[in-house]
C-alpha positions as CSV (number, residue, x, y, z in Angstrom):
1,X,-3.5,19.6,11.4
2,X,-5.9,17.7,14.0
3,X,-9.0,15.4,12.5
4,X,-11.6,15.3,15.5
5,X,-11.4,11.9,17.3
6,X,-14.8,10.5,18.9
7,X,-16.6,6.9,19.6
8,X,-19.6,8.3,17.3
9,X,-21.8,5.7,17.7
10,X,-23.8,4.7,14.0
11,X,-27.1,4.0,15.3
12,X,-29.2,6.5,14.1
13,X,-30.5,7.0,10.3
14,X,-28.1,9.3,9.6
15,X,-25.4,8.3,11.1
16,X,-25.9,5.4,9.0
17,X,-26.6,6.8,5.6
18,X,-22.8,8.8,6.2
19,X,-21.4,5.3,6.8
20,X,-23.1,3.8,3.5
21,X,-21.4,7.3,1.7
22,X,-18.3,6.3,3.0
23,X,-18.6,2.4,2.0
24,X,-19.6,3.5,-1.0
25,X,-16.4,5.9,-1.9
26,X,-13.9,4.0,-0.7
27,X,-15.3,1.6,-3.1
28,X,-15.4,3.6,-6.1
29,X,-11.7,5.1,-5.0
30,X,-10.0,1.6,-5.0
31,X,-12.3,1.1,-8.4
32,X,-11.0,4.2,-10.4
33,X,-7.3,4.2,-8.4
34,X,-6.7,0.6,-10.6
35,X,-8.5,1.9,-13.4
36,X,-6.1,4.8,-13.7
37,X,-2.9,3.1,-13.2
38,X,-4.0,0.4,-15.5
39,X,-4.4,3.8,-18.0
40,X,-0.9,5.1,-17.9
41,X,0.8,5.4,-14.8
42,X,3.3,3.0,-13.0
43,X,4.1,0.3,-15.1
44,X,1.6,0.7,-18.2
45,X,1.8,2.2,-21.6
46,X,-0.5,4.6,-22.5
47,X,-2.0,1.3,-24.4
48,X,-2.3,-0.7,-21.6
49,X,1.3,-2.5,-22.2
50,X,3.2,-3.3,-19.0
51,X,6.3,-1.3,-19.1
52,X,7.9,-1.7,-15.7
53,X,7.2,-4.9,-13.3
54,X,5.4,-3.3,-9.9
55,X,2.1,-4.2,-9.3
56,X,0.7,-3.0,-6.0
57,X,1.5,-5.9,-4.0
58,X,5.2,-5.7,-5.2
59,X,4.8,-2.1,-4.9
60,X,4.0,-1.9,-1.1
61,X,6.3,-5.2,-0.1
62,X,9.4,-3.2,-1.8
63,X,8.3,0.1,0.1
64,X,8.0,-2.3,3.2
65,X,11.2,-3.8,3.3
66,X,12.9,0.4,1.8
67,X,11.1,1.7,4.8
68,X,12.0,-0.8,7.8
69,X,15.1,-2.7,6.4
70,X,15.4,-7.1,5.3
71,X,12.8,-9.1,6.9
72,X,11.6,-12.7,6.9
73,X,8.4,-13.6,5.4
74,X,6.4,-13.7,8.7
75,X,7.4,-10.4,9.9
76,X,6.5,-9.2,6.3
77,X,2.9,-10.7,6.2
78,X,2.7,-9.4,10.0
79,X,3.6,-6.0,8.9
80,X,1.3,-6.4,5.9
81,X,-1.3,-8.3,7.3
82,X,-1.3,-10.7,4.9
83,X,-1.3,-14.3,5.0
84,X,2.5,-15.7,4.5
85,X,1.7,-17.9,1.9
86,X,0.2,-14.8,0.1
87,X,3.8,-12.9,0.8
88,X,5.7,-15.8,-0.7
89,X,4.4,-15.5,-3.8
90,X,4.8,-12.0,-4.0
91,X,8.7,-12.1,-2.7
92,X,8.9,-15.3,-5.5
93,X,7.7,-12.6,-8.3
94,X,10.0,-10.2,-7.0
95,X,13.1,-12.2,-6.5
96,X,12.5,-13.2,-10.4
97,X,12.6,-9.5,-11.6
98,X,15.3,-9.1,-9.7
99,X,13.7,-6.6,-7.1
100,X,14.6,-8.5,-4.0
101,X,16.9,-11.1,-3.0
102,X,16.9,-14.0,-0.2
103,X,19.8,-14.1,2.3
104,X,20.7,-15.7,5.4
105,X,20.0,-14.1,8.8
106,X,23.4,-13.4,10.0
107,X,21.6,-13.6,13.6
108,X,20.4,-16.9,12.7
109,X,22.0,-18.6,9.8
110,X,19.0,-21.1,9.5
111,X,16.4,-18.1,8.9
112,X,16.2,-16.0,5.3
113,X,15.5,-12.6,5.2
114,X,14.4,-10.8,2.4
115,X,15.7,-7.9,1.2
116,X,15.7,-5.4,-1.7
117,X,18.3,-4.8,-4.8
118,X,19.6,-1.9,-5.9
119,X,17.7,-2.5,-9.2
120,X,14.4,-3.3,-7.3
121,X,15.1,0.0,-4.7
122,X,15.4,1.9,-8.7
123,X,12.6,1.0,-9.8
124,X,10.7,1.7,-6.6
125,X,11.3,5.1,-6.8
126,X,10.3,5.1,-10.4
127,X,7.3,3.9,-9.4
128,X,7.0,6.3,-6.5
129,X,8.0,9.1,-9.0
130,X,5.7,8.4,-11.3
131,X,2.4,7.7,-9.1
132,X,3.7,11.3,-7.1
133,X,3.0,12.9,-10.3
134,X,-0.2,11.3,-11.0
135,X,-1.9,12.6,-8.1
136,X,-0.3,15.7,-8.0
137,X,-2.1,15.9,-11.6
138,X,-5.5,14.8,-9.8
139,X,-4.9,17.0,-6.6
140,X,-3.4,20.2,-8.3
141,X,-6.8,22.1,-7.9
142,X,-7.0,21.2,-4.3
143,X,-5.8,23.7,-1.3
144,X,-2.6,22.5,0.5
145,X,-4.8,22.2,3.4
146,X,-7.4,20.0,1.7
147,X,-4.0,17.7,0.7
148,X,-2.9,17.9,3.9
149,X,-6.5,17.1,5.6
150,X,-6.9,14.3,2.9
151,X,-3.4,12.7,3.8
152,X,-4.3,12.8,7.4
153,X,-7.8,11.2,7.3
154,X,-6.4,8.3,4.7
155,X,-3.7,7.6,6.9
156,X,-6.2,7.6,10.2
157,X,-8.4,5.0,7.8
158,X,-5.6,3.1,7.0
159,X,-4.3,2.2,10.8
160,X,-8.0,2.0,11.9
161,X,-8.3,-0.7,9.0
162,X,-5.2,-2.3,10.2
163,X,-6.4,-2.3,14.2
164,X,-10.3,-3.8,13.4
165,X,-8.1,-6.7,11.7
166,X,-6.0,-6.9,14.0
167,X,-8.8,-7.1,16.8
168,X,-10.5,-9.1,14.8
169,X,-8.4,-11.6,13.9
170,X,-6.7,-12.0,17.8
171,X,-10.6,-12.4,18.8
């Protein structure tokens, strides 16, 4: 599928008024997307009890270091773009439930990589599982192509998001 690409520029009124729409639902997605996993998907009871130990942030470092192998802190925050103070936390949290582990480089004995357990790769794909179904719940009424368009226009957002930061922060 191909989204049209252009340098639209957002000076008129309603160029505008579809940028405000846009804040304003991606907003309200990130709002209810919480909402409903803190309802009864990954890691919550239908109560509200914690049943399995991901939260997003553990969620998306495991998926990290799953997708592109053991890494050091820095090339995780880089890869993240988070600050690496903010990844040691996370990779502290994880190491505690077991998730991940810290071992020497065995390029560079003085460095630590990080990378995940069998236990922690398990439960990512619990967790995987688990949010798969949700929105195959949510999206069931939707075409495949309206899936397929919607996968493709998040994933433009998401690397766009990740380039103004990147600009942004290098500027």
């Amino acid at each position: 599928m191909y989204v049209a690409r252009g340098n639209n520029p957002v000076g008129d009124d309603a160029a505008r008024d579809v940028v405000a729409a846009i804040e304003l639902e991606v907003a309200q997605l990130l709002r209810r997307a919480e909402r409903t996993s803190a309802s009864g998907s990954p890691g919550t009871a239908r109560g509200g009890a914690r049943t399995g130990t991901l939260d997003r942030s553990g969620y998306l470092l495991l998926q990290t270091l799953a997708t592109h192998g053991p890494q050091n802190v820095n090339a995780l925050a880089a890869r993240l773009g988070l600050d690496a103070s903010t990844v040691t936390r996370q990779v502290v949290a994880l190491d505690r439930a077991d998730h991940v582990r810290r071992v020497r480089d065995p390029h560079d004995g003085r460095a630590v990589l990080v990378e995940p357990t069998p236990e922690g790769l398990d439960e990512l794909a619990r967790h995987r599982a688990t949010r798969a179904a949700l929105y195959a719940d949510v999206l069931g009424g939707w075409s495949r192509l309206d899936r397929s368009l919607l996968a493709e226009l998040l994933a433009r957002l998401n690397a766009d998001l990740d380039d103004f930061r990147r600009h942004r922060d290098d500027g």
